[in-house]
Every structure is written in C-alpha cells, then in structure tokens.
C-alpha positions in Angstrom: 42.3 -0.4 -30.1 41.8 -2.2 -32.9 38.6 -5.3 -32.5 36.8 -8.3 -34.0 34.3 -10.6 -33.6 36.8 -12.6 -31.2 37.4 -10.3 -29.3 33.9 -10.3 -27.7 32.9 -11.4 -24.2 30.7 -14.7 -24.0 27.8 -14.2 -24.7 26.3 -17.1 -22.4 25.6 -14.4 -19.8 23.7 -12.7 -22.0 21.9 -15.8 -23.4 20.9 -16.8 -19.9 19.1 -13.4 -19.0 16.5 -14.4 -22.4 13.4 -16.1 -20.8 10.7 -18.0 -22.5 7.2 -18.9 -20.9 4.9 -19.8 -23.5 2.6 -21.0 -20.8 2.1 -17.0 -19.6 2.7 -15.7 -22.7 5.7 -14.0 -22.0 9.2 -13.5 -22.8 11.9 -11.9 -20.5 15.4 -10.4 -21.2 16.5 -9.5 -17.8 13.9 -7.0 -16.0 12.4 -6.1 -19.5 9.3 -7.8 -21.2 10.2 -8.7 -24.8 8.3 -8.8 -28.5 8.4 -11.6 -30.6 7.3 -10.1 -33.5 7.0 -10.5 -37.4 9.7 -8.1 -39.6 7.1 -7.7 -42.3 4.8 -5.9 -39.5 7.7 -3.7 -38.5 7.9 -2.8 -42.4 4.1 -2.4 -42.7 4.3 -0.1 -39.2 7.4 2.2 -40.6 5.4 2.3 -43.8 2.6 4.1 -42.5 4.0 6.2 -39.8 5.9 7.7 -43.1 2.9 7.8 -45.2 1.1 9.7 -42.0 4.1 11.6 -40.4 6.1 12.4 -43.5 10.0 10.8 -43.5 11.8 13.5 -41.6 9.1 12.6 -38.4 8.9 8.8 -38.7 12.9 8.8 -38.8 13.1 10.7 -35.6 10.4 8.3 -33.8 12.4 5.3 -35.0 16.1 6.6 -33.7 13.7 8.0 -30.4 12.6 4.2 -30.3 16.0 2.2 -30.8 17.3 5.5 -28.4 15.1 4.1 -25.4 15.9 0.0 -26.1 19.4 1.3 -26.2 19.1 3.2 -22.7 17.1 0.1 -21.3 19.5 -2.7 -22.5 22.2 -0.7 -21.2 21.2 -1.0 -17.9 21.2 -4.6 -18.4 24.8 -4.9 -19.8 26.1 -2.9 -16.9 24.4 -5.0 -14.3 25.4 -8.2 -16.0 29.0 -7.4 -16.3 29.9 -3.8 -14.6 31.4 -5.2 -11.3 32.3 -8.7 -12.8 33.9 -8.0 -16.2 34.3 -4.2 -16.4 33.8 -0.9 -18.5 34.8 -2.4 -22.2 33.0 -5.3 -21.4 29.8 -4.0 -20.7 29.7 -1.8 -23.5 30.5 -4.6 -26.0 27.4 -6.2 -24.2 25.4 -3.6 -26.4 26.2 -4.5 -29.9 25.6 -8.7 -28.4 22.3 -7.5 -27.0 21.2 -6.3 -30.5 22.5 -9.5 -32.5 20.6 -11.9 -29.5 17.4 -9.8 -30.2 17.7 -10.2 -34.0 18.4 -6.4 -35.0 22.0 -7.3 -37.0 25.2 -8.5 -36.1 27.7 -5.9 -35.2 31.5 -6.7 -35.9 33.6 -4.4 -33.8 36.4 -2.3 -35.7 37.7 -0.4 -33.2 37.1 1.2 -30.0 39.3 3.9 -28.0 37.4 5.2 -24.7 39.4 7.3 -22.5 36.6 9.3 -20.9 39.3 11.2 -18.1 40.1 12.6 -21.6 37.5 13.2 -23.3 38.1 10.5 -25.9 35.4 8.1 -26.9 35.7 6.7 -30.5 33.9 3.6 -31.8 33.8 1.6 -35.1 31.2 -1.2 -36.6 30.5 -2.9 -39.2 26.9 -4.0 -39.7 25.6 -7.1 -41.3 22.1 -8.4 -41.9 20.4 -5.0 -40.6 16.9 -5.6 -40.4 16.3 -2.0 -41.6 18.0 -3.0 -44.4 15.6 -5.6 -45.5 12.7 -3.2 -44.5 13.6 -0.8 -46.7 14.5 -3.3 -50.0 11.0 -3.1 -50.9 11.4 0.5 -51.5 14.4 0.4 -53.9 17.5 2.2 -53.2 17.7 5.0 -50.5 19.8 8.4 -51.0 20.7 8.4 -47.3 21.4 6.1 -44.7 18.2 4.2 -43.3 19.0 2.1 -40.3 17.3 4.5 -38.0 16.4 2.3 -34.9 19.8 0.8 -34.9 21.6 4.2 -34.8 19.6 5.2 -32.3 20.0 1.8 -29.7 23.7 2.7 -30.3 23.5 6.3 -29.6 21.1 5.6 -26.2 23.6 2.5 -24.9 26.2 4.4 -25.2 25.1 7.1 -23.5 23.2 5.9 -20.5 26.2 3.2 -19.9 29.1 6.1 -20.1 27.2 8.5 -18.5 28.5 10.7 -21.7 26.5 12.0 -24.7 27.4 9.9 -27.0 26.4 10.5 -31.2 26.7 7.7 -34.1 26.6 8.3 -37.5 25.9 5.7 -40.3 28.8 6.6 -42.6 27.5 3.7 -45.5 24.7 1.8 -45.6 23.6 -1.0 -47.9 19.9 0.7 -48.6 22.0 2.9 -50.4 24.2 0.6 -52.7 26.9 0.1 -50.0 28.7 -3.1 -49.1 28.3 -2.6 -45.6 26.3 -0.4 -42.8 29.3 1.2 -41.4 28.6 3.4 -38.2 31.0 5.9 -36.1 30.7 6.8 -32.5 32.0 10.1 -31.1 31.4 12.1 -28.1 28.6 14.7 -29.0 30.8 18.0 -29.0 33.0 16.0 -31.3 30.7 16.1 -34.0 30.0 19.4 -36.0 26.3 18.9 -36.2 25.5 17.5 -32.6 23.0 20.2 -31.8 21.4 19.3 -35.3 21.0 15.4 -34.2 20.5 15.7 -30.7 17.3 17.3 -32.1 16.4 14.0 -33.5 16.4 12.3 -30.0 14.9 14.4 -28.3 10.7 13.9 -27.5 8.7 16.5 -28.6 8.7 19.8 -26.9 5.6 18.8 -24.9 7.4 16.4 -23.2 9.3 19.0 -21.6 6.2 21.2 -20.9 4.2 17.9 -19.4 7.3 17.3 -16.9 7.6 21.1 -15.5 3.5 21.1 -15.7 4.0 18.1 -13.4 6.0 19.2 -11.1 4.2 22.5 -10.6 1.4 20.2 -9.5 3.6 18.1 -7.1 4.5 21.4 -6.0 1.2 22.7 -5.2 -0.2 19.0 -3.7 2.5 19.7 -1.1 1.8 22.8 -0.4 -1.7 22.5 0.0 -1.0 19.6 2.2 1.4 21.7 4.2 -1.6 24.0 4.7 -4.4 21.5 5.3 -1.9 19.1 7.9 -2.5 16.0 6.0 -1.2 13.6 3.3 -0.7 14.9 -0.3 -3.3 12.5 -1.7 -6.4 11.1 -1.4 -8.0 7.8 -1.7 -6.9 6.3 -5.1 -9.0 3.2 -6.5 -11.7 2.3 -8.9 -12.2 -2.1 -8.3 -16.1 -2.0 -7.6 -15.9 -2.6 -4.3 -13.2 0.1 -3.3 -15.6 2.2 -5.3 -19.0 1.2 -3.1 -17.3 1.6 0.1 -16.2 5.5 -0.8 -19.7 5.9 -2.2 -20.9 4.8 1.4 -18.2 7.2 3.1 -19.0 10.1 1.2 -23.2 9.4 2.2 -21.9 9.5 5.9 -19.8 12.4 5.7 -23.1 14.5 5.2 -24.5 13.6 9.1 -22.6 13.6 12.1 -23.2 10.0 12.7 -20.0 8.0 14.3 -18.2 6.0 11.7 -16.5 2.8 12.2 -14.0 1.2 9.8 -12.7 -1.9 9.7 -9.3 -3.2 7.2 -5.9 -4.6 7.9 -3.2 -2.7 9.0 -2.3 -0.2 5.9 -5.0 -0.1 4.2 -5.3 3.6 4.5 -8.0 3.9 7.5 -6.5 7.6 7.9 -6.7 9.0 4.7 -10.1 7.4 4.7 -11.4 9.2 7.7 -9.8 12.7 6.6 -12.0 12.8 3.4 -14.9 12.0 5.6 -14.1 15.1 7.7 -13.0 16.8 4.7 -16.4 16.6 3.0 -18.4 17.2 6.1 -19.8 20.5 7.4 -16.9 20.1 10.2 -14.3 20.3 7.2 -13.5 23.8 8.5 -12.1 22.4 12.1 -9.9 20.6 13.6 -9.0 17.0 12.8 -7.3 15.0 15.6 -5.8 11.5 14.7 -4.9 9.2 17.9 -3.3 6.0 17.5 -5.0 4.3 20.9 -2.3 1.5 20.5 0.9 4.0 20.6 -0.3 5.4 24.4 1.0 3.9 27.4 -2.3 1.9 28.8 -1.8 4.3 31.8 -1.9 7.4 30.1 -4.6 6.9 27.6 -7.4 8.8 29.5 -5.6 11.9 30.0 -4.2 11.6 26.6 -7.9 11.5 24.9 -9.7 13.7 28.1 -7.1 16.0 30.0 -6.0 16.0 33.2 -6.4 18.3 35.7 -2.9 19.6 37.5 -1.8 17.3 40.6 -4.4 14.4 39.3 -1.4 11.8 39.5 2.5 12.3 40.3 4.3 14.1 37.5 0.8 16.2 36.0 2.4 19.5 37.2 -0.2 21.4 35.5 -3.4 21.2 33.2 -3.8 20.0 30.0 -6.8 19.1 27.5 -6.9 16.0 26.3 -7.5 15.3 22.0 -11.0 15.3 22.4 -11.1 19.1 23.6 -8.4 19.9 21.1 -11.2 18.2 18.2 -14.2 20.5 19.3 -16.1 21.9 16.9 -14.4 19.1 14.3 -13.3 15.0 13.9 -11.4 12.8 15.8 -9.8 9.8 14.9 -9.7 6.8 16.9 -7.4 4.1 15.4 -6.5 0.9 17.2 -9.6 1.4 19.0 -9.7 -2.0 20.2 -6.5 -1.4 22.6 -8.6 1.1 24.7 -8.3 -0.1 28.5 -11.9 -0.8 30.1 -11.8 2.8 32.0 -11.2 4.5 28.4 -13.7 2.6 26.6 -16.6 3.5 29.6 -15.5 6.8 29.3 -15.5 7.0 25.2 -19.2 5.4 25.9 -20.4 8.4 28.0 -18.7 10.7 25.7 -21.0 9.0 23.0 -23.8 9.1 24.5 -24.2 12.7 26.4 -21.3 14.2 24.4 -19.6 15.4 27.5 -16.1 14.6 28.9 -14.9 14.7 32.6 -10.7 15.6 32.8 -8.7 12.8 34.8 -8.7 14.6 38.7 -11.3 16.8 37.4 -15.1 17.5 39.2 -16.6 19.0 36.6 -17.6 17.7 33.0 -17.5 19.6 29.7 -19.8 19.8 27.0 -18.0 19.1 23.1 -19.1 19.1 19.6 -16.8 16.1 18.5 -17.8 13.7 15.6 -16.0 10.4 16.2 -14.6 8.2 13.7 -12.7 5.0 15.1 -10.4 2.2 13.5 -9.4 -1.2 14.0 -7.5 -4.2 12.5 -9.1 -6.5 14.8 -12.7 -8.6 15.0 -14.2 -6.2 17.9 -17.4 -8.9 17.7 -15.0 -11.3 18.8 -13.2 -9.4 21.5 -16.8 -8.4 22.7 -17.4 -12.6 22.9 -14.4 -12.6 24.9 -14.9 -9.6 27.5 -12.1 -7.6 26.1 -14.7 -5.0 24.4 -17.4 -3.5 26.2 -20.7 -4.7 24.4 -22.8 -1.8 24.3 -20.0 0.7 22.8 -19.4 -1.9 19.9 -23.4 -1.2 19.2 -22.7 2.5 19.7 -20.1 2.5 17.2 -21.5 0.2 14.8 -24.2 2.1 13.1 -22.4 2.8 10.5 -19.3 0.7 9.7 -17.3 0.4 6.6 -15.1 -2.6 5.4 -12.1 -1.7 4.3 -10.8 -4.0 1.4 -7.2 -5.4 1.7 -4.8 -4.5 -1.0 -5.0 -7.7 -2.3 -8.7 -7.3 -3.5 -8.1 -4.4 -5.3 -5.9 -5.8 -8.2 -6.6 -3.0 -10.3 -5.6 -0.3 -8.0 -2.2 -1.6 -7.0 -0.2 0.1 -10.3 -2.1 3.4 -10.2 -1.1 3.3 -6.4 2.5 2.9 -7.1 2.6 5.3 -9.7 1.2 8.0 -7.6 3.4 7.1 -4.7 6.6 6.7 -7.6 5.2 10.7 -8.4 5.2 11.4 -5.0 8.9 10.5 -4.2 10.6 11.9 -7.4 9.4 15.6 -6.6 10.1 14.6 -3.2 13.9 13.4 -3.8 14.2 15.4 -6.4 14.6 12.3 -8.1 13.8 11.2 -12.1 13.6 8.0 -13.1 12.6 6.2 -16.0 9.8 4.7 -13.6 9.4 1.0 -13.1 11.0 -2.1 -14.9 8.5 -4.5 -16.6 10.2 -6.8 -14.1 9.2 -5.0 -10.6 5.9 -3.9 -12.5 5.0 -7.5 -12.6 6.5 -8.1 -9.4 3.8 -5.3 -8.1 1.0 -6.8 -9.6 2.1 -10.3 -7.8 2.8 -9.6 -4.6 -0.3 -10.3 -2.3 1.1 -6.6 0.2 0.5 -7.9 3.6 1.3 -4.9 4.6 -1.2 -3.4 2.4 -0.8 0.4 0.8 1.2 1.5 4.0 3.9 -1.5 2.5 3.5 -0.8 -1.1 4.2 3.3 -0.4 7.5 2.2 1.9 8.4 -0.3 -1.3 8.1 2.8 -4.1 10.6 4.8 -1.3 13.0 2.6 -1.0 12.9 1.9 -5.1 13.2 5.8 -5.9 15.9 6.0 -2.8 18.0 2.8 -4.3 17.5 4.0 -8.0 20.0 6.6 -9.7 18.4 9.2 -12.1 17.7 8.0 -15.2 17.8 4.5 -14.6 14.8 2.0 -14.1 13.4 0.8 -10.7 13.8 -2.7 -10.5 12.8 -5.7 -8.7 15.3 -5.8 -6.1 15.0 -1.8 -5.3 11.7 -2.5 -4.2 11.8 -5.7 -2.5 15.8 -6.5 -1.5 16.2 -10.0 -1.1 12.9 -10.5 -0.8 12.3 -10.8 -4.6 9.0 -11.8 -5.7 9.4 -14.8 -8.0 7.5 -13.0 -11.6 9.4 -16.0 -13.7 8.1 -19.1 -13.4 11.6 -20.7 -14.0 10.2 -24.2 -14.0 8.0 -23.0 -16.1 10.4 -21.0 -18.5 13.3 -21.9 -21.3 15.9 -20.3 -22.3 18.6 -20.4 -25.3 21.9 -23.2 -25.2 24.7 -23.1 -26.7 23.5 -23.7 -30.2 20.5 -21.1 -29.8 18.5 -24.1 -29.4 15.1 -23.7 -26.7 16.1 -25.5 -23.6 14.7 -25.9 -20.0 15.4 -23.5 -17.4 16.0 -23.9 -13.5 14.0 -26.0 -11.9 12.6 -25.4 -8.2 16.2 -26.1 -6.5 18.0 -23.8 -9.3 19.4 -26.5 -11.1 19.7 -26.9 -15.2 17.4 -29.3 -15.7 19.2 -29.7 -19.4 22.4 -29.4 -18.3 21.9 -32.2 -15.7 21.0 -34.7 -18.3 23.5 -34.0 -19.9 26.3 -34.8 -17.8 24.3 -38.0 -16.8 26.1 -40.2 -19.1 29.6 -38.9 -18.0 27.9 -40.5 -14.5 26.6 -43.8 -16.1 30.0 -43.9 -18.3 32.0 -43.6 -14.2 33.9 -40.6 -15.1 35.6 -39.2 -12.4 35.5 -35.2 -11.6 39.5 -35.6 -12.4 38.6 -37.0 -16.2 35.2 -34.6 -16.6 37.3 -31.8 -16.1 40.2 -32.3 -18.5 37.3 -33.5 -21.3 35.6 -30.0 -20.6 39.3 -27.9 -20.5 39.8 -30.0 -23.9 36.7 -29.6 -25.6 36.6 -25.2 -24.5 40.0 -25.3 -25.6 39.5 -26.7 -29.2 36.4 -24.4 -29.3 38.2 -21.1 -28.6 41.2 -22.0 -31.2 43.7 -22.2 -28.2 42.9 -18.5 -27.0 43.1 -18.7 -23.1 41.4 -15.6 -22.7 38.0 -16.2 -24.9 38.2 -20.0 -23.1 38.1 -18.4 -19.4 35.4 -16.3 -20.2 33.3 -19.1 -21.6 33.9 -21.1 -18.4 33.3 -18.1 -16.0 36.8 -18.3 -14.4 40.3 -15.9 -14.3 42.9 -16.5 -17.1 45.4 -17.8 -14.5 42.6 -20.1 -13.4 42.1 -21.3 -16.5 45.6 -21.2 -17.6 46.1 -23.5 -14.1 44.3 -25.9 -15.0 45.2 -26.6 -18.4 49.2 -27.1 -17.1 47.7 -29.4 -14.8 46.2 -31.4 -17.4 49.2 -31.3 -19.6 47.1 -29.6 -22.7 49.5 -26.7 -23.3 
C-alpha cells in the first residue's frame, strides 16, 4: 500500500506521553527516562568510539544502540495504540516516535505487512537525519552512515511484529544522495541476513554472562533445596543495615537468645537463618514457628509435645518444635501472640533449658538456642499485662532493630533486582528488566509491606510481563500506581510543539482550560463550541474525515455525524 506523510496517525497521542519536569530534572516519554542532549556531543562521542574501536566496531555499537531505543519505543507505540488503533497504526507510531525525539523525519512510501504470509515490506524516505549532519564534518562517505537510525527501525519493527525484521539504507545523503532511502524486509528475505544480524547482536560474552547466570540461579536453588531455606541471603549495604548484620554475625558466635525487632516483612527469617547458619549449631536443625498462625489452644503442644490422651482428639504422642530443634535453632516469630501458659513455659524453658509435654510427668532436657521475633512494642504490652515481664528481660539481652524498608533507600533496587533474578530462572522468564518508569516508582514507594511486599511486587511484574518486554509500573503495582510524575509539576508539548502545562491535581489541562475560557466569557453554547471545533479540525485536515477523527479521538462515522448535523459537508 502505497503511503505519505498524510497518511499518518495523530500524533497528539504520542505528544502527550513527552513529559517535562525541569524542577526534578527529568524528562519522560512514556515509562522511559529521556536525554536532552547536544548533537555536536553525539558527533564528538561517535568520533572517538571510531578513533578507539575502529569503524566496523563503532558502527555495530550505534545500530546495537538505535536497535534497543527501537525495541523500547516499540513497546510504547503498541500500548499507545495496539487495542485502540490497531497493527498499522502502531507501527507507523515508530517512524513519529523518531521525528518527536529529533532523530529525522520519516515520510512513508510504502508498506505491505501480511505476516499470515510471510510478507512484511516497508519503504522511507528520510529527511534531516541527524547522522547525516554528524558525519558532514567528515566529507563524503562511501557507504551509508545512518547507523542508529537503521538500527531503531530494525529493533521497532521487530519487537512490535514479533518477526525479525532487517532494513537496509539503499541511499543516503553522507554519500552524495538526495535522500536516506531505507527498505524493510523480513530477515530470511534478505541474502545477507546472517551477515547483519551479526551487527545486532551483543558481543559473544553477553551470551556466555546469561548461561553463566543461570548456572548460578541453578545452583542457588539447589543448594537451597538442600539447606531447606530461601535462595538468598540478607542483601543491603545503608550503614545501618550494615551495623545491625555486624551485630548478628557477633551473636551468632555464643548461644545467647536473640531478639529482633522490625515491621512485618522486613526479613526477620532470613535474618535469624544466617545467625544459625554461622553458628556452631549450623550443622542442625532449624525450626521456624510463626506463634501467631497456631490456634491459641494448641500452641503448647505445638512448641512442647503432647503426650497421647492429654486432651480429646491427641490419639497418640508427638514432640513438639522445640524437641524437633535439639541440638540446633528455633525460631520464634510473632512471639508476642504467645498465650500466658506458653510464655511461663518458654520462660522455664529459658531458664533450666528443660521442657515438660502437655499431659506429660516428666520433663526433658534440650540443647535449643532460641531466637524470637516481633512486629510489636513488647515494652508496651509488658506495661499493659499482656507480656510477662521477666521473659521480656530474658529475651532482651541481646536484641536487634530491624530497619524498615523505607530506611534503607539504597537497598531497595539491588533488592528488586535480585528478587527480578530470582523469578526469571524461576518462570523461565526473560525480560528486558525494569522500565525507568517502575524503577522510579521502586525507589518512591515508602513498602509498607516492607521486602516481603517488594518480593510479591517483582512476582507479579515478571508474571504480568511477556518475554522480552519491559516491567512496567502497572505490573508491579496494578491500579495502585505510584505517582513518579509530578504532573502539576510537569509540561508537555501543544499543538504547535510549544511547552505547555500538564494536568493538574484533578487531571485537568490547566492550558487547555484557559483556553476555552473565553468561549465561556464570549456565552458560547456547547451547540456553537462544537461546530467552531468540527469547523476549525475540518479546515485543518483539508476536508479528510479520516485524519479529522483521529485528531479529535472519535470513529469516522462519529465524526462524519456530526459534521451532517452541523451542515459542514
């Protein structure tokens, strides 16, 4: 099918994903954070990376870098207009992409995709390259020298088709040409595919780093598998993560009982395995009890044992977790929820290291190091008579504060990066990690759920997020998005390319607003605004009823509706 220029979508969709916050610093198209950059650095950059690499290797990093914009921006152009436009209108979002970001305008030629075929075939012209003008300082080329561009087309076409997809720059200006003319084919169409798929691809190590770290994953699991616990340890290095592991690991080297305090998630577990890990109990058992998930009436024979026929339905005898821990660790968490029988038990058991089963006479000496947990403020509960005073001295010899997520700023992306590890191997999932969006969104978010919240969050992103693709903000958190844009903060482009306000806090155009004030002041019904707006779109669109729906967001008939009932056709 044969294309121009008019035959593109709006681009207001587009326009309205570019965010600007000069306040933070930042600019935003969609999920990705943008450059703003000066084209004589780009030059100076390609420049060097010749001079250093030699031609052949700096061309293949620049196609390998306009490959990976192209993959990213396609991912944008399918989630602006996939379910609302469709297929031919999302790839035409790639060559509008590149013009919005300044790379050079594309005019479509042609463009035939019949993929239940096997057909893809593509045509553009390209004006104002920016490779172009990078290379003018060098005089004329002997080959073709848009690199990035070539590769962004190669990249969007391929991630958005789900089809290898190969361009080749058939004329080029930096060589005496009128006009960058580039050609897109299915790879097996083209006689040296093999040759140029060479160019995209990352260096070989790439591909040794990704089986090396899956061997690894492999292994993690394995050895977790064999040691019954979690594939990872404590991850952190904010100071005072750092002191409090410093003080764990000095405990771990008596048998003195442990008590740590943190908010629900913040990995009290993990915390107490390494501190039976590196003690000289490391070789036995370690027994985790969550006090709080036991029936109030069953706790004691849960943590002691119970002798057969102590109470209806104990039709024989069982040890309890402490006797199953002898000779090792237990963990106590939720200690506070302990009924007053357990916790004068748990005291005795302390204190004489001896435990008596429920309906048993006799008591039974153990070897058990106890480490306990809780959310709560025991202090307080002791205040209150809800805590027995004289264990909360008992266990607080040696107590460690657990620091909430929130406090450890630092930690939260390596976290989430080692959980995102985690879940690919586990899935046998590979993304292409993390958007700058829901990166930013990590680093927001104050986790009142702490790691426990962040590690479900990374799940449900790898779970939600197709291979290939990046994680974004609403994988993570639904429709609980975290608000990374300051929108009353931010601008963004109008019509005329201008800077304008964005939303303000009840996601209204401030611009637009003031706009249509003086249609207000003027007493312009909604009857006359409308026919003024179906007037004005259809002057501006040269009487085409297809480009004018677009550019109001409504159906041709719609559109077409509306201007029979204004009497403009």
């Amino acid at each position: 099918m044969l294309l121009s220029s008019s035959d593109y979508p709006n681009a207001r969709d587009l326009m309205d994903a570019l965010r600007f916050l000069p306040e933070e610093g930042q600019i935003w198209l969609g999920e990705q954070r943008m450059l703003l950059m000066p084209l004589a650095a780009s030059a100076f950059f390609r420049n060097e990376l010749i001079t250093t690499l030699g031609r052949e290797r700096a061309r293949g990093l620049f196609m390998r870098l306009g490959y990976y914009s192209g993959l990213m921006d396609a991912e944008l152009g399918a989630a602006l207009r996939g379910e609302r436009l469709g297929l031919e209108e999302s790839f035409l979002a790639g060559p509008q992409l590149h013009a919005l970001q300044g790379h050079v305008q594309a005019i479509p030629v042609n463009l035939e995709m019949d993929l239940a075929n096997d057909h893809f075939y593509s045509e553009f012209i390209w004006k104002d390259s920016f490779e172009v003008d990078v290379w003018r300082s060098h005089g004329q080329q002997n080959e073709p020298a848009c690199w990035t561009l070539l590769g962004y087309a190669a990249g969007y076409a391929t991630q958005l088709l789900g089809r290898e997809v190969q361009y080749r720059e058939v004329s080029c200006r930096a060589c005496g040409d009128d006009d960058c003319r580039i050609i897109g084919k299915l790879a097996q169409e083209w006689p040296d595919h093999a040759q140029f798929s060479e160019l995209l691809r990352e260096a070989p190590l790439i591909d040794e780093l990704y089986e090396l770290q899956a061997r690894v994953a492999t292994l993690e699991n394995d050895l977790a598998r064999t040691r019954n616990h979690e594939s990872w340890g404590p991850i952190g290095s904010t100071p005072a993560f750092r002191d409090m592991l410093a003080m764990l690991d000095r405990a771990a080297t008596s048998d003195v009982s442990v008590l740590l305090l943190g908010e629900t998630g913040t990995g009290k577990e993990i915390l107490a395995r390494r501190l039976h890990d590196q003690s000289q109990r490391a070789n036995g058992p370690f027994i985790a009890v969550n006090c709080a998930a036991i029936p109030p009436e069953l706790i004691e024979s849960e943590l002691f044992g119970v002798e057969k026929g102590a109470y209806t339905g104990a039709i024989q005898t069982r040890m309890g977790r402490f006797e199953r821990a002898d000779g090792g660790t237990i963990f106590l968490d939720e200690l506070a929820e302990l009924t007053p029988r357990a916790q004068a038990a748990l005291l005795r058991t302390l204190e004489e290291h001896q435990i008596e089963r429920v309906g048993g006479e006799s008591v039974r000496s153990i070897d058990v190091r106890i480490v306990a947990a809780t959310h709560t403020d025991l202090l307080e509960r002791v205040e209150q008579g809800r805590f027995r005073q004289d264990l909360f001295y008992r266990l607080n010899a040696f107590t460690l504060n657990i620091p909430a997520l929130r406090q450890r700023l630092e930690d939260i992306v390596p976290l989430a990066d080692h959980f995102l590890r985690h879940f690919e191997h586990h899935y046998q999932r590979r993304t292409l990690g993390f958007s700058d969006q829901a990166r930013s969104a990590i680093c927001q978010y104050h986790w009142p759920g702490n790691i426990r919240e962040l590690k479900n969050s990374v799940e449900r992103g790898v779970i939600l997020t197709a291979d290939h693709k990046h994680i974004s903000e609403k994988s993570l958190f639904g429709d609980y998005c975290v608000p990374t844009l300051e929108r009353e903060k931010s601008q963004g482009l109008d019509s005329s390319g201008m800077l304008t306000p964005s939303l303000d806090e009840r996601g209204e155009n401030i611009s637009a607003r003031q706009r249509v004030q003086p249609l207000l002041d003027a007493g312009m019904n909604l009857e006359e605004i409308e026919k003024a707006l179906i007037q004005a779109v259809n002057s501006d669109s040269g009487g085409n009823i297809t480009a004018a729906a677009q550019r109001l967001g409504m159906s041709r008939a719609a559109y077409a509706y509306r201007l029979k009932k204004h009497n403009l056709r």
